[in-house]
DRENDO-931881 format. One line per field, with one value per residue (C-alpha): residue number from 1; chain; y, z, x. Coordinates in Angstrom, 3 decimals, decimal comma. Each point is the difference from the previous one (the first is absolute). Layout:
% residues N
nr c(NUM / ...)
kette c(A / ...)
c2 c(Y / ...)
c3 c(Z / ...)
c1 c(X / ...)
//
This chain:
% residues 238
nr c(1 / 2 / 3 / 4 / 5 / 6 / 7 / 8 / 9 / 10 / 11 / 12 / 13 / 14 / 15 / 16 / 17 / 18 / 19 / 20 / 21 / 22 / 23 / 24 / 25 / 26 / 27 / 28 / 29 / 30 / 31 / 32 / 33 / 34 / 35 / 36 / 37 / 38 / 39 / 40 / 41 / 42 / 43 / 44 / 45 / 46 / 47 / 48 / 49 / 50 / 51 / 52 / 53 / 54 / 55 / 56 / 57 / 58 / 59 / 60 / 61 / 62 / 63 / 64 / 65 / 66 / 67 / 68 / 69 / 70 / 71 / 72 / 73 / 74 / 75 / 76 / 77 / 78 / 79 / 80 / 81 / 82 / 83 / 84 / 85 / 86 / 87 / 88 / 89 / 90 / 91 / 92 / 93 / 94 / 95 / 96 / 97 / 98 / 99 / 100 / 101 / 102 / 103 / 104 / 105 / 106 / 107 / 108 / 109 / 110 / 111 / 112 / 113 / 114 / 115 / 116 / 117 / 118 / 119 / 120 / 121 / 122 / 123 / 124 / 125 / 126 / 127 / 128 / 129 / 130 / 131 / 132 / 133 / 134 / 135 / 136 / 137 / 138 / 139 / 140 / 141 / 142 / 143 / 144 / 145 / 146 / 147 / 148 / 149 / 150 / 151 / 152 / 153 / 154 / 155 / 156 / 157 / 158 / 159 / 160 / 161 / 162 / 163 / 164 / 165 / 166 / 167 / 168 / 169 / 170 / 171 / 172 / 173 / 174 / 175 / 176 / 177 / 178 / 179 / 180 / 181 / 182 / 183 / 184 / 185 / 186 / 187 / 188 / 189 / 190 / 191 / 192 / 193 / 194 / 195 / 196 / 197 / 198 / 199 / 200 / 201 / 202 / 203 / 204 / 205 / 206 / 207 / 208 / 209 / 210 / 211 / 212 / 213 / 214 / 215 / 216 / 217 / 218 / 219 / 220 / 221 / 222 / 223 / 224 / 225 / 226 / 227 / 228 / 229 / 230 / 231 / 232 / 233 / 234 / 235 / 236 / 237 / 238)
kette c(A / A / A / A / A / A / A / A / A / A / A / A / A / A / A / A / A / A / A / A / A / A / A / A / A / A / A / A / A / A / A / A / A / A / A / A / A / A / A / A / A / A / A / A / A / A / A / A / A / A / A / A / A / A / A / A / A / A / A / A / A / A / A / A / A / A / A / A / A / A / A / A / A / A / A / A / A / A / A / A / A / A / A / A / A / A / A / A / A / A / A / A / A / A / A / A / A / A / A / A / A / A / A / A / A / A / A / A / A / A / A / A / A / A / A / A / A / A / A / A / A / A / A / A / A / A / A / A / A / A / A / A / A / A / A / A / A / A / A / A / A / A / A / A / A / A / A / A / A / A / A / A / A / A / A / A / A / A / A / A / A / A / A / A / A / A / A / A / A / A / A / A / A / A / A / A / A / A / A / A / A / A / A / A / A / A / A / A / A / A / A / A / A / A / A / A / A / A / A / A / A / A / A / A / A / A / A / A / A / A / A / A / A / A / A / A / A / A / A / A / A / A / A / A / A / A / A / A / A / A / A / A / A / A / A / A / A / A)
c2 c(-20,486 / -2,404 / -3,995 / 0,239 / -3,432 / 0,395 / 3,567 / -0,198 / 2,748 / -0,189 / 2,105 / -0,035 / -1,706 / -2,482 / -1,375 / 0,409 / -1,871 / -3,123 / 0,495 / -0,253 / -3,229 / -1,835 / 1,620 / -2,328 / 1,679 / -0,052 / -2,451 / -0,674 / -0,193 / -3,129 / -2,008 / 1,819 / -1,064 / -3,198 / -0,453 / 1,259 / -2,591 / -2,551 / 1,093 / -0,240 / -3,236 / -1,486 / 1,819 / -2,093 / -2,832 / 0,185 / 1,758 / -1,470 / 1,061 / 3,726 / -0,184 / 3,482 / -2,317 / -2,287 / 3,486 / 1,625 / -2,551 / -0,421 / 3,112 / 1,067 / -3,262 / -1,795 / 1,294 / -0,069 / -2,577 / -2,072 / -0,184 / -0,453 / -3,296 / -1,281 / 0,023 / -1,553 / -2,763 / -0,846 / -0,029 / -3,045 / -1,579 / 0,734 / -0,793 / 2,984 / 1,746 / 3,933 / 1,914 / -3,055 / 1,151 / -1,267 / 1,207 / 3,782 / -0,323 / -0,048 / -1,659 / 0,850 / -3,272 / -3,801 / -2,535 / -2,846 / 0,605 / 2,834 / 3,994 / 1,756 / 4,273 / 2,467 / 3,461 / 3,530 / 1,944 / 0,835 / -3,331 / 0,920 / 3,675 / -0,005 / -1,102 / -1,132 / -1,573 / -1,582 / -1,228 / -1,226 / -1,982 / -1,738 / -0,491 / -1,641 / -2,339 / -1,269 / -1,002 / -1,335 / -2,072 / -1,446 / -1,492 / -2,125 / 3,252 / 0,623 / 4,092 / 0,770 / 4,105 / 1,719 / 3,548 / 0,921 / 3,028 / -2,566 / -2,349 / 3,040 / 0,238 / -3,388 / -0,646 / -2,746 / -2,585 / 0,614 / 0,480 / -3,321 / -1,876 / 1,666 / -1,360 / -3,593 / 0,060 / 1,454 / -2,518 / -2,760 / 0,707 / 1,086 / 2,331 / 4,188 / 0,511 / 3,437 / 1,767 / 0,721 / 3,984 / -0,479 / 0,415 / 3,291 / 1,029 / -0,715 / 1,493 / 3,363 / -0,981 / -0,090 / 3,057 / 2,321 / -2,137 / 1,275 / 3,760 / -0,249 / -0,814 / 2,411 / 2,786 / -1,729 / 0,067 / 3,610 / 1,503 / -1,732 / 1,986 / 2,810 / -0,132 / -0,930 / 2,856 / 1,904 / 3,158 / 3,652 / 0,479 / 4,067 / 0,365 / 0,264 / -2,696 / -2,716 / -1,340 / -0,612 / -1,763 / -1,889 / -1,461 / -0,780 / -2,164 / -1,622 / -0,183 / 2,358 / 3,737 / 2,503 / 0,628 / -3,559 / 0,016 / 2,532 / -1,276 / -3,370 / 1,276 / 2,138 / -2,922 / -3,031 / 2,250 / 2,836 / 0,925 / 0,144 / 2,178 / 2,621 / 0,008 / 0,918 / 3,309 / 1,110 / -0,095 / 1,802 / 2,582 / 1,073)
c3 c(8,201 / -0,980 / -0,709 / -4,019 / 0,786 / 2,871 / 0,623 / 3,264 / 1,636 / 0,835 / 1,898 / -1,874 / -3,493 / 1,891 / 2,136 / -3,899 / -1,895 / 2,847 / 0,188 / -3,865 / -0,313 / 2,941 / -0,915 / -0,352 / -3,153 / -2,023 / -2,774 / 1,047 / 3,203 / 0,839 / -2,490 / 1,992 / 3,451 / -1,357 / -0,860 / 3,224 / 2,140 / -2,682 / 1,014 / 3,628 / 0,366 / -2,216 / 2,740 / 2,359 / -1,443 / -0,775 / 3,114 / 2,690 / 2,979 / -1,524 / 0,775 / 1,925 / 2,508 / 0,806 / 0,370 / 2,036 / 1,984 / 2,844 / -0,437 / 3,108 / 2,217 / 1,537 / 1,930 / 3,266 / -0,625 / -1,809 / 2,970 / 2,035 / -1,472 / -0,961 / 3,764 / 0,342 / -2,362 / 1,338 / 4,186 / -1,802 / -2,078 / -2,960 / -3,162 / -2,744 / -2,108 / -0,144 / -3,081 / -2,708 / -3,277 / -1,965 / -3,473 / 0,006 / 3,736 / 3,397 / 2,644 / 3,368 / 1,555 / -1,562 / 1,805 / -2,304 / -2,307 / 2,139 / -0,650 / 2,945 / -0,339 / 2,177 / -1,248 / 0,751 / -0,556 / -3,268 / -1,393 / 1,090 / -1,266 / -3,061 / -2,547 / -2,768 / 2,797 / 1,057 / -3,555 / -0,373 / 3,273 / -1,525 / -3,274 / 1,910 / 2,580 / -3,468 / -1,881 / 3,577 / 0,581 / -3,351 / 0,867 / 3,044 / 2,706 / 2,683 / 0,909 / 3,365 / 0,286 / 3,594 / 0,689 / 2,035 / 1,430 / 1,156 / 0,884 / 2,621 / 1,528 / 1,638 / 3,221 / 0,590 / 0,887 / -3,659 / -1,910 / 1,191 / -0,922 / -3,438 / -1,304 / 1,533 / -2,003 / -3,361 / 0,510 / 0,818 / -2,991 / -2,729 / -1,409 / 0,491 / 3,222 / 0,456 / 3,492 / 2,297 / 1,140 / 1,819 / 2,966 / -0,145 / 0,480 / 3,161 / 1,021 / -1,626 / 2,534 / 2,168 / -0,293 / -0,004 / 3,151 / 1,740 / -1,419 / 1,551 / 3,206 / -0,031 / -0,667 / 2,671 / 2,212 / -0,540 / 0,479 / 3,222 / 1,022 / -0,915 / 1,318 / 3,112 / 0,336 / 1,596 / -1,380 / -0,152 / -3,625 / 0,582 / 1,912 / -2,496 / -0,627 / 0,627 / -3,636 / 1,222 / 3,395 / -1,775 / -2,714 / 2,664 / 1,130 / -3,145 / -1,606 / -2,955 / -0,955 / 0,752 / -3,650 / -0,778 / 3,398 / -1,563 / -3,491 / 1,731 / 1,844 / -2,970 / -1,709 / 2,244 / 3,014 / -1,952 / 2,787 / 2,911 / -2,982 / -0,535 / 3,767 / 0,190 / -2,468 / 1,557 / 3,486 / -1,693 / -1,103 / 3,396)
c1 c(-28,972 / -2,560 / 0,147 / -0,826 / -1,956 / -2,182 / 0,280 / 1,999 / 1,581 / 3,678 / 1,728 / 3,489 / 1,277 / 1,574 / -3,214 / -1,172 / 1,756 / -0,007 / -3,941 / -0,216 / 2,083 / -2,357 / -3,291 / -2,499 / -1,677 / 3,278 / 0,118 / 3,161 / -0,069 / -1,392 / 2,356 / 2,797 / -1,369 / -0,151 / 3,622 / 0,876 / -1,967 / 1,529 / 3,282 / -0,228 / -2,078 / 2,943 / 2,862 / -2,090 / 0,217 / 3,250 / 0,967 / -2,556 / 2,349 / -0,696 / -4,169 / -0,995 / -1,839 / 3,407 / 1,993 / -2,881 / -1,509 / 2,886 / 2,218 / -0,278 / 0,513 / -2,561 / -3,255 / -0,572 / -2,964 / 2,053 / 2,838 / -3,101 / -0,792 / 3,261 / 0,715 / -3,660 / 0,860 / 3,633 / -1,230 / -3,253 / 2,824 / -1,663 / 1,811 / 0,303 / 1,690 / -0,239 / 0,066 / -0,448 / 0,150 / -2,722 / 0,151 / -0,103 / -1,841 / 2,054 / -2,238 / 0,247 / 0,043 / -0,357 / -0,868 / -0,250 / -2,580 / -1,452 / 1,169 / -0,588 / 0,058 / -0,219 / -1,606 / -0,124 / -2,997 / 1,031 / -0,897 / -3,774 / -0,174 / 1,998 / -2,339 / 3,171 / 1,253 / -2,603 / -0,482 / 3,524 / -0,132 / -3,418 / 2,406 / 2,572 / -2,100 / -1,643 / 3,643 / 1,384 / -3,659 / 0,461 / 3,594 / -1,693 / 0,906 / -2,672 / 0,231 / -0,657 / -0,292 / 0,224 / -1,100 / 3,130 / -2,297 / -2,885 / 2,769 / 1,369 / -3,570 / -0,201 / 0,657 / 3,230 / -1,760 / -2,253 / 3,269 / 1,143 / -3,294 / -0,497 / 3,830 / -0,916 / -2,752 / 1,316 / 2,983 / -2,489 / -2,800 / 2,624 / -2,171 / -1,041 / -2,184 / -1,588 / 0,978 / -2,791 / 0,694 / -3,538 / 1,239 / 1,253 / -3,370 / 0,171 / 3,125 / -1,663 / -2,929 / 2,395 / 2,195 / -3,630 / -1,247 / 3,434 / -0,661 / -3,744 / 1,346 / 2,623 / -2,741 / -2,458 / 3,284 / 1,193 / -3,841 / -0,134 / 2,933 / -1,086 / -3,038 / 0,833 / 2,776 / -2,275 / 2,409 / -1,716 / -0,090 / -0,757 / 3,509 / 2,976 / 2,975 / -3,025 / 1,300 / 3,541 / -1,190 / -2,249 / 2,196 / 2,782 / -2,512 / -0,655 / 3,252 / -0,086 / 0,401 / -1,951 / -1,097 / -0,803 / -2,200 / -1,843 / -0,465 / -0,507 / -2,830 / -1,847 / 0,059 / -0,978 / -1,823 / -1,711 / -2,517 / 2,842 / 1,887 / -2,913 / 0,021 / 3,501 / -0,421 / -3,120 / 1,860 / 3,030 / -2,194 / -1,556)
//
């Protein structure tokens, strides 16, 4: 069963008939679309409380972010309020003039949401609002004493400040600087074992020693010390 305006395979009468009414190539079509959207931006209108993003946007109780920073703003004395309805928008937190929101990644990846958000800082800029955005992930990154500085500041300036994740450079630095030593640490042992590698259950002695099984001793050692590992087949071979 084909669309008899675009050519469209369906795969009953009913996915059929509902393509045919919506496909863009039917004369018809587009008037009928039309009516629809008519229809619901008048519910809207008429019915604001009824907007998908009022119904959606706070269904499921509030984040963990946003308890985060209510407790923030309540402990600096900070007066709010917290979910202001502001036409068909509910901001996170107002401060005055200032709308401060807290977003998941999905307000980063998701490209309509992403556009909607623009959409919405532009209508709430043009009523006098300044919209201060934090990257609850980024925000998670920084250290306590970094947390603390970055709300003085956002509370101090009024306005969006971009969060400096630098820093986690050099934790990475730091967490392969730790590994390095660990390997540098763990060769020393077994070099220094001194165990005959040609006698059997020299595995099981040695990783007692070092604190790990005697399979990941061996995979540890074919990977990190290749030469001792070679050594250790030839002498099993003999």
């Amino acid at each position: 069963m084909n669309c008899k305006y675009c050519g469209k395979e369906c795969k009953s009468i009913y996915s059929l008939r509902s393509h045919e009414n919506y496909c863009t190539y039917n004369p018809c079509g587009k008037d009928l679309r039309n009516k629809i959207s008519a229809g619901r931006k008048k519910f809207i209108q008429e019915n604001p409380d009824k907007h998908p993003y009022l119904l959606n946007h706070y269904s499921k109780g509030p984040s963990p972010a946003e308890i985060y920073f209510e407790a923030v703003l309540i402990s600096k004395n900070v007066s709010f309020e917290k979910q202001k309805r502001i036409g068909t928008y509910i901001l996170d937190f107002v401060m005055g003039n200032i709308d401060l929101e807290v977003d998941g990644e999905q307000h980063y990846y998701d490209k309509r949401i992403v556009a909607s958000d623009n959409k919405r800082t532009k209508y709430l800029e043009s009523l006098g609002f300044s919209v201060i955005r934090i990257r609850w992930s980024h925000f998670c990154k920084l250290n306590f004493d970094a947390r603390a500085k970055y709300i003085d500041e956002i509370l101090l300036n009024g306005k969006h400040i971009d969060i400096n994740v630098n820093f986690s450079n050099d934790k990475k630095l730091e967490r392969i600087n730790a590994a390095k030593l660990n390997i540098n640490n763990r060769r020393k042992v077994i070099e220094d074992s001194n165990i005959d590698t040609r006698k059997y259950g020299w595995s099981d002695k040695l990783s007692k020693e070092i604190g790990i099984t005697s399979a990941a001793l061996v995979r540890w050692i074919r990977k990190y010390m290749p030469d001792f590992y070679n050594t250790c087949k030839k002498n099993r071979k003999r």
